[in-house]
C-alpha positions in Angstrom: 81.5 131.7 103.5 82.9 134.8 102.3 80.1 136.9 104.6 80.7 134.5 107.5 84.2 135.7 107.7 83.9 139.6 107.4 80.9 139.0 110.0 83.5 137.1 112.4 86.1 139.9 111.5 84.1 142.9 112.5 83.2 141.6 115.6 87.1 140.9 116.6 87.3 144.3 115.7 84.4 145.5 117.7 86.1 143.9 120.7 88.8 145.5 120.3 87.2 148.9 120.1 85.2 148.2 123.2 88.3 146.9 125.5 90.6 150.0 124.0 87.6 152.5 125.1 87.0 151.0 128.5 91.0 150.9 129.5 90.9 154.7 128.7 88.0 155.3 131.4 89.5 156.5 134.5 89.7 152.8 136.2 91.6 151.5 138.5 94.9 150.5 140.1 94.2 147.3 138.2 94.0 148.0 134.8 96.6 147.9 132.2 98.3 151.3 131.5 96.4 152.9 128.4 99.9 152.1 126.5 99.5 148.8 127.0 96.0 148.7 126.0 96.6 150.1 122.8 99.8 147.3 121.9 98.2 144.6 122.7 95.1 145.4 120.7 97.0 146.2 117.8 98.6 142.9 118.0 95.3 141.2 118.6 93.9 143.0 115.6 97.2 142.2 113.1 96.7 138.3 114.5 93.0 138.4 113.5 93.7 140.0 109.7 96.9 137.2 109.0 94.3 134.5 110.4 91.7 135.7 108.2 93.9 136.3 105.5 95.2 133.1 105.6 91.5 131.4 105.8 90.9 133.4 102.6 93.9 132.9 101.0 93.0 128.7 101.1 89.6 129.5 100.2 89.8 131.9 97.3 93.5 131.0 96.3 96.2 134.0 96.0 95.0 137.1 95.5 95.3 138.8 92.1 99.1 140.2 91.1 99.8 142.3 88.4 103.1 142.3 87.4 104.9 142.1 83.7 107.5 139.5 82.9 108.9 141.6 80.1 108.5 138.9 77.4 110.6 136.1 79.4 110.2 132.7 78.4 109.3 130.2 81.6 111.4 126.9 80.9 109.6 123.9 82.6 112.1 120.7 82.9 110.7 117.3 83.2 111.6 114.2 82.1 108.8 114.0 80.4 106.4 116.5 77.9 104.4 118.2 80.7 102.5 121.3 78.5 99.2 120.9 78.8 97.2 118.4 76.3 93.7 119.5 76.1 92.8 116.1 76.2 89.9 116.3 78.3 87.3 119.4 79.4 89.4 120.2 82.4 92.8 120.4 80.6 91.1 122.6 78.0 90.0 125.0 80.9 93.9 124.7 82.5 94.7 126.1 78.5 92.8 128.8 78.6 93.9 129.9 81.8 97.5 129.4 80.8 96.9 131.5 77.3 95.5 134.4 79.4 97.9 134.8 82.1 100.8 134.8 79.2 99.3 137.6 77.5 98.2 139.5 80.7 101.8 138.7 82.4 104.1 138.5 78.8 105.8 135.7 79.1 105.8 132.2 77.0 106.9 128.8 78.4 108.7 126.4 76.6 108.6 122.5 77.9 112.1 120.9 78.1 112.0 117.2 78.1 115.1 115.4 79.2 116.1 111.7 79.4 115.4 109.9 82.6 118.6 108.0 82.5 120.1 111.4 82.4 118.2 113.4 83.8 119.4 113.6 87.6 123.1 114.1 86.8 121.9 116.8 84.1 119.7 118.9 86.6 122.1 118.4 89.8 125.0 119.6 87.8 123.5 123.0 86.4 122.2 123.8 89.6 125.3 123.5 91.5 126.7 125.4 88.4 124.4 128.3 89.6 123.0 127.6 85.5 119.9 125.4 86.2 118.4 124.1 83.3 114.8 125.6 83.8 112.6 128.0 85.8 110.3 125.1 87.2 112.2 121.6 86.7 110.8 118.7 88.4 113.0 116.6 91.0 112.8 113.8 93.0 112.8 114.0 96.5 115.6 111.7 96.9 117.6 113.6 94.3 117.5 116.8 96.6 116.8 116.3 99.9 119.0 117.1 101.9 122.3 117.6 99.6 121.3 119.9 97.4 118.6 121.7 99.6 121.2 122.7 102.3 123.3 124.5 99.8 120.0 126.6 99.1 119.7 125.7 95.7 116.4 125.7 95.8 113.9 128.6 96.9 111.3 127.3 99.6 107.4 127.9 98.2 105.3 126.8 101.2 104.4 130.4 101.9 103.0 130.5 98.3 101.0 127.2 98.1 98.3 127.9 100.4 95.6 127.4 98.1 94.5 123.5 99.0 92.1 123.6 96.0 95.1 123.6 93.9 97.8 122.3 95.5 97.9 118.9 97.5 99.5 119.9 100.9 100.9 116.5 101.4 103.8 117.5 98.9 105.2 120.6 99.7 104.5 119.8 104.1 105.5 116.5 103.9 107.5 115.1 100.9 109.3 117.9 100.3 110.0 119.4 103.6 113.3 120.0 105.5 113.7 121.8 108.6 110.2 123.5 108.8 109.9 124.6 105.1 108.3 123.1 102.3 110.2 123.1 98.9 108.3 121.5 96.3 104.5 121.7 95.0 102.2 119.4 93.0 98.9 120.1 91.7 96.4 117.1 90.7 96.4 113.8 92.1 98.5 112.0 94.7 99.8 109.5 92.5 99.0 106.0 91.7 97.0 103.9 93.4 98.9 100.5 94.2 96.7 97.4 95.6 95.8 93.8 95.0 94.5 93.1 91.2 92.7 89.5 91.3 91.6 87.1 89.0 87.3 87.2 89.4 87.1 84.6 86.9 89.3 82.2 88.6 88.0 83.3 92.0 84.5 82.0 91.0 86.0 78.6 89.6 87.4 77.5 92.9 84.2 78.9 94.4 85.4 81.1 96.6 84.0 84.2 98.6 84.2 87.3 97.1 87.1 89.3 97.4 85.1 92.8 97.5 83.1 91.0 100.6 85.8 91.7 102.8 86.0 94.9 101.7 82.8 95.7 102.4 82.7 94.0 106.0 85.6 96.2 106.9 87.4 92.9 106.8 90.4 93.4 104.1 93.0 92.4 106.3 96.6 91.0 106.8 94.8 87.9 108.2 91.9 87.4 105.4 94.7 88.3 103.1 97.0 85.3 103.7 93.9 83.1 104.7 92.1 83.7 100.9 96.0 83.2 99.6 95.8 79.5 101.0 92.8 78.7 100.3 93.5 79.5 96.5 96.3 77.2 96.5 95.7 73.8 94.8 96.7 71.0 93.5 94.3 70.8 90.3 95.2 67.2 88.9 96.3 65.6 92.4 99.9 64.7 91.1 101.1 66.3 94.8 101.6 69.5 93.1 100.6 73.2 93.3 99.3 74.1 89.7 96.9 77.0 91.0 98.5 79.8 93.2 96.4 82.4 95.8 99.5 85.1 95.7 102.3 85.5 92.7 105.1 86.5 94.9 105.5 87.5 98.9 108.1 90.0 97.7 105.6 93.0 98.9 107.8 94.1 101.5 106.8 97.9 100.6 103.6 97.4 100.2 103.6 96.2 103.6 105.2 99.0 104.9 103.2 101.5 103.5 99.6 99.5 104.5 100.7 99.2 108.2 101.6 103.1 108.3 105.7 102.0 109.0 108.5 103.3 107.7 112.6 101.6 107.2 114.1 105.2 107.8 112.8 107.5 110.6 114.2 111.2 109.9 117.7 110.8 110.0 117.4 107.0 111.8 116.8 103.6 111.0 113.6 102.2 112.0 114.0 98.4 111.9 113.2 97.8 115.3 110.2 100.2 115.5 106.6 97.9 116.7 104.6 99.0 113.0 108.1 98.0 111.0 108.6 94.5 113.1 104.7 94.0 112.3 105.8 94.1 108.7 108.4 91.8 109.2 106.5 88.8 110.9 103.8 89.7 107.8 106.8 88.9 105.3 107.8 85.8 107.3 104.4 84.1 107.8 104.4 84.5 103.8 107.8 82.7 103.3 107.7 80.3 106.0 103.6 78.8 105.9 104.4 78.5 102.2 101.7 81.5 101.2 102.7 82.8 98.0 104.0 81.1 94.5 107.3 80.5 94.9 109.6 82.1 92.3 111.5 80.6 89.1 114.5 83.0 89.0 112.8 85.3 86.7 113.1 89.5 87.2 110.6 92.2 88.8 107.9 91.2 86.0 108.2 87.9 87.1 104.8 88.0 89.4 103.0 90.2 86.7 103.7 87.0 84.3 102.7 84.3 86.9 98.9 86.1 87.0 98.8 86.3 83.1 98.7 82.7 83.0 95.5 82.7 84.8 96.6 80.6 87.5 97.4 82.9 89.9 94.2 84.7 92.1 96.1 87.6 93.2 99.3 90.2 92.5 100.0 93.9 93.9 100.5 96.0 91.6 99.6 99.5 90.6 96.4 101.0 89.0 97.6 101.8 85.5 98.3 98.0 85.0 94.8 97.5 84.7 95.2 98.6 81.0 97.6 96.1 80.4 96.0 93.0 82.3 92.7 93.6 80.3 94.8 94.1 77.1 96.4 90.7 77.5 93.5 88.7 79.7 90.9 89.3 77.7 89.4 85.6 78.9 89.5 87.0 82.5 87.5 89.5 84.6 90.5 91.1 86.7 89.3 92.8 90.0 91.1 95.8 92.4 91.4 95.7 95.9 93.5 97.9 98.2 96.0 96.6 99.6 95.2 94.6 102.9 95.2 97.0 106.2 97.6 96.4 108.6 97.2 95.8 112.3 98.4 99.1 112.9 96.5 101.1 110.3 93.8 103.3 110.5 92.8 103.0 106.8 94.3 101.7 103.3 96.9 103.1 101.7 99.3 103.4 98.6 103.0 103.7 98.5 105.4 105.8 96.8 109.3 105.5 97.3 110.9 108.2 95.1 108.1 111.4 95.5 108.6 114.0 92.9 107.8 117.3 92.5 108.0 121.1 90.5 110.7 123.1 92.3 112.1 126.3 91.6 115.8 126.6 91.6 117.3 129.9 94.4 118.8 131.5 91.2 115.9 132.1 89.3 114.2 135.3 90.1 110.6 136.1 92.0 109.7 132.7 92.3 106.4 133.8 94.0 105.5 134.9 90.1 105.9 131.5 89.0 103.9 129.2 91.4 101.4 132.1 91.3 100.9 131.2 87.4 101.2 128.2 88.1 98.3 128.0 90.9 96.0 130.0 88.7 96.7 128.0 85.1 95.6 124.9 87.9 92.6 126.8 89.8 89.2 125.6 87.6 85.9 124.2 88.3 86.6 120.9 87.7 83.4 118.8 85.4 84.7 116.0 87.9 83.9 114.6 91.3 87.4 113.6 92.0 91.0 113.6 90.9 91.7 110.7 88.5 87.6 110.1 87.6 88.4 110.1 84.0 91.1 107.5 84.2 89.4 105.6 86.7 86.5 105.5 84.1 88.6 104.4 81.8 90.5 101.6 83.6 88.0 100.0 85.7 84.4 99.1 84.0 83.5 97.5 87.5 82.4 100.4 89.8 83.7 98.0 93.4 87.1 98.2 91.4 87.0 101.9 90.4 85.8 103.2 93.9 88.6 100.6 95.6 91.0 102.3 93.3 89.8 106.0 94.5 90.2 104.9 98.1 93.2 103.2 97.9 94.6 106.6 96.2 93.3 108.7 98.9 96.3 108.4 101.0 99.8 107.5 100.1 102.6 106.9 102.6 106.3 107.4 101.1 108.5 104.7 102.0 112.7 104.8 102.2 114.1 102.8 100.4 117.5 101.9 98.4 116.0 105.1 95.9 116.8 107.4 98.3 119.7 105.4 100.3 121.9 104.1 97.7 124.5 102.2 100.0 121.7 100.6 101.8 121.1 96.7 101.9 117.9 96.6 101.4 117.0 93.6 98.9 119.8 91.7 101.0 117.8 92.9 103.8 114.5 92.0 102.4 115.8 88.4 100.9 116.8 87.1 104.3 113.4 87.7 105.6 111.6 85.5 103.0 114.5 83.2 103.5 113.0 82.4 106.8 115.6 84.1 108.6 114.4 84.8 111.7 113.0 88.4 112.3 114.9 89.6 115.1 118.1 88.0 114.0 117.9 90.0 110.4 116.7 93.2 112.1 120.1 92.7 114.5 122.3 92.2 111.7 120.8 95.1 109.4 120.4 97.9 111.7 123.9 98.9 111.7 124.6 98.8 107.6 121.2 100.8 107.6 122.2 103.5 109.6 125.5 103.7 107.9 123.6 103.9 104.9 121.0 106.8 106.1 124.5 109.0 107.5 126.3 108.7 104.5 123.4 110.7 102.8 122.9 112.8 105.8 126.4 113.5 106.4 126.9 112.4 109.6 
């Protein structure tokens, strides 16, 4: 790779030579003045070496710095312990690198944990204080964007996170972007991957097709979806009613939204009316009004989670780290993973993610290229793995249709606006009309206003 590119950059450099030489030559009342000749090759030539440096710079990471941080001590914020646990051979290599550049750089870190329920109010506040409570401190893209990050209280880092073996591009381009720069980076693994856990065991007593068939037909859809949801619901002892369910709860609205590739907020908008959001919204109203899912009995959030513990339920979305705790408390059950159903307007399967977080680096901290620079080389190893999460998924999933369902589902994860990043907006109100059977248009009517009021009171219009 390395000797393609020097190859590719001599010969722009050749070319250059040869059109510089030949403008030079005597010529005629066509070519460019030898002046020009010799500005535009330059430029030609600087475009080439950023292009190529930037090629290299993804490929081989950041180039070596040597600088000396005078015996400083790094403070990393998080609401939870972030130093590194050496729990498994890649984590031990991520030590090493981390002892090294601390003696070759003189600095120490020191991991500050603080209380979630506090932990918003606590960073916001020392920021704005020009005090912020750590060098690297880990926010929320809701918490920041766009309050705090057009007071420049943050430093941007996009021009330092080139290096995609490290860092996952989605975060700093996407989730934490505002106005054409990127503010936050992540190294590691997307996050979780959210799906459709089902009950195999009970699949196989009502003698039903395999779940993982559709999957592998291409099939896993918003249509097989609702039609394997029906077909799971019966009426066991014939006393007229339900006792086995095919889906705990149609309360899935972001799910939804996330599978068809839709969005509630656009920007600085409200998207209710947008064709991939309505999509979602007839999906949530065929649930509610053909009767699809098990109906609730006034119970919380867990309340679906507990419905498919009892082992009458075929199916619940949920996330991938439950699969710990629905083996732990099923053990009479084989529990399957599926990604969640695609919808008409997706291209593949996805995961969600409403609240994004990331590391960040505060605008009053000092040479915050020196920081994500330690930070992309305590991260830059040969993993022993063939993918991000392999040893968890190893771990959670014994059944390799549910671990490689997991990986896929994991492989893309749309963020979707909600009430964590719009506090004033109605969106369970919003959300509980449609599985009211209320009809789609008439709740999308009487929402889009209080959403938009919603979206400018955190945007400032």
């Amino acid at each position: 790779m390395w000797m393609r590119k020097m190859g590719m950059l001599l010969c722009c450099f050749l070319l250059v030579f040869i059109v510089a030489c030949s403008g030079n030559g005597g010529g005629t009342a066509n070519e460019p003045e030898p002046g020009n000749v010799s500005t535009d090759a330059g430029s030609e030539d600087t475009n080439t070496e950023k292009e190529a440096a930037v090629e290299e710079e993804e490929a081989t990471g950041t180039p070596e710095m040597d600088f000396d941080m005078g015996g400083r001590t790094l403070k990393w914020v998080s609401w939870y312990d972030e130093s590194v646990k050496e729990d498994n051979p890649d984590s031990i290599e991520v030590k090493k690198n981390l002892d090294a550049l601390m003696e070759k750089h003189n600095f120490k870190i020191e991991y500050v944990v603080v209380d979630f329920g506090e932990y918003q109010d606590k960073v916001t506040a020392s920021l704005v204080a020009g005090e912020p409570l750590g060098d690297i401190i880990r926010v929320a893209r809701p918490w920041m964007i766009p309050t705090l990050v057009k007071q420049d209280l943050f430093h941007p880092v996009d021009e330092y996170t080139k290096n995609e073996k490290v860092f996952i591009q989605q975060y700093t381009n996407e989730y934490s972007q505002f106005e054409g720069r990127g503010y936050g980076f992540r190294s590691g693994i997307n996050g979780a991957s959210s799906g459709i856990f089902y009950n195999r065991t009970l699949m196989n007593q009502l003698g039903m097709k395999s779940l993982q068939e559709y999957v592998n037909e291409d099939n896993w859809n918003w249509n097989t979806f609702i039609q394997v949801a029906k077909e799971a619901n019966k009426d066991s002892n014939n006393d007229g009613k339900l006792d086995i369910w095919g889906l705990a709860t149609a309360s899935i609205l972001v799910q939804a939204m996330a599978a068809n590739e839709a969005n509630l907020v656009d920007g600085d908008k409200q998207n209710l009316d947008d064709p991939k959001t309505l999509e979602v919204l007839n999906f949530m109203s065929t649930l509610a009004t053909e009767s699809v899912a098990r109906p609730t009995e006034g119970g919380d959030w867990t309340e679906p989670g507990q419905f498919f513990r009892q082992g009458n339920t075929l199916m619940v979305a949920s996330s991938d780290y439950e699969m710990e705790n629905f083996t732990k408390d099923m053990p009479d059950y084989d529990i399957g993973f599926l990604p969640f159903p695609k919808g008409p307007s997706a291209t593949g399967y996805h995961s969600h993610n409403t609240i994004p977080n990331y590391l960040t680096i505060p605008s009053a901290i000092e040479n915050p290229d020196q920081i994500v620079y330690i930070y992309e080389k305590m991260s830059d190893i040969e993993s022993m793995y063939d993918y991000p999460k392999q040893s968890r998924f190893e771990t959670l999933f014994s059944n390799e249709d549910d671990l490689n369902n997991a990986r896929v589902a994991g492989e893309s994860i749309k963020v979707i606006d909600t009430i964590d990043g719009y506090p004033s907006m109605p969106y369970y109100e919003f959300g509980g009309e449609i599985l009211e059977g209320v009809s789609v248009s008439t709740v999308v009517e009487k929402y889009k206003e209080p959403f938009q009021a919603a979206i400018d009171e955190v945007w400032k219009k």
